[in-house]
C-alpha positions, 0 to 999 in steps of 0.5 A: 500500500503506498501512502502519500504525503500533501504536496506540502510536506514534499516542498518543506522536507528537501529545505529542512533536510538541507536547514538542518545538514548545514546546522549540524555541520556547523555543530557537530555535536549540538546536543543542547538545541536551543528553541531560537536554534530550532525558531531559526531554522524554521524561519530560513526554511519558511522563507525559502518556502515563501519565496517559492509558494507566495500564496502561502504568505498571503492568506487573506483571511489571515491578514484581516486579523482573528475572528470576531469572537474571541472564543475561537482561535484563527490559525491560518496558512502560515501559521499551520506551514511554520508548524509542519516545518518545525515538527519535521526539523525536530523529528530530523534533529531527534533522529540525528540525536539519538541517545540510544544510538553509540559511537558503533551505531549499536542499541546496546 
């Protein structure tokens, strides 16, 4: 059975992939991530992602501000896109970062 994934997410994870490549050669043993480590590369991926789909920057409804009520929280195009790309950097960072995993790529 094949699954496949929105158009979205095969626009974001070449991007994350390459944000977070060039993170890690910088710091290779970057073990103590910092949330404005994790905020800029999510920021440098959302640019790119920007630049290259601009209908997801400029999400009318969005622009307009929140709903009338306040009960209702509005979360638009760009905010749903910055959270898909941070959850795929952090699954990339966790998956690079594996405690469990030793010098010799053993479990045990």
């Amino acid at each position: 059975m094949e699954m496949n994934y929105p158009e979205l997410y095969y626009r974001i994870y070449p991007k994350a992939i390459d944000a977070v490549n060039r993170y890690m050669q910088n710091n290779p043993s970057a073990y103590n991530i910092t949330d404005s480590d994790v905020e800029s590369l999510v920021d440098e991926v959302y640019e790119k992602l920007a630049y290259e789909c601009p209908e997801i920057d400029e999400d009318p409804v969005e622009r307009r501000g929140r709903y009338r009520s306040l009960q209702r929280q509005f979360y638009g195009r760009r905010r749903l896109a910055r959270d898909i790309i941070a959850i795929i950097i952090i699954s990339e960072l966790l998956r690079r970062l594996n405690p469990y995993v030793f010098g010799d790529g053993s479990y045990f």
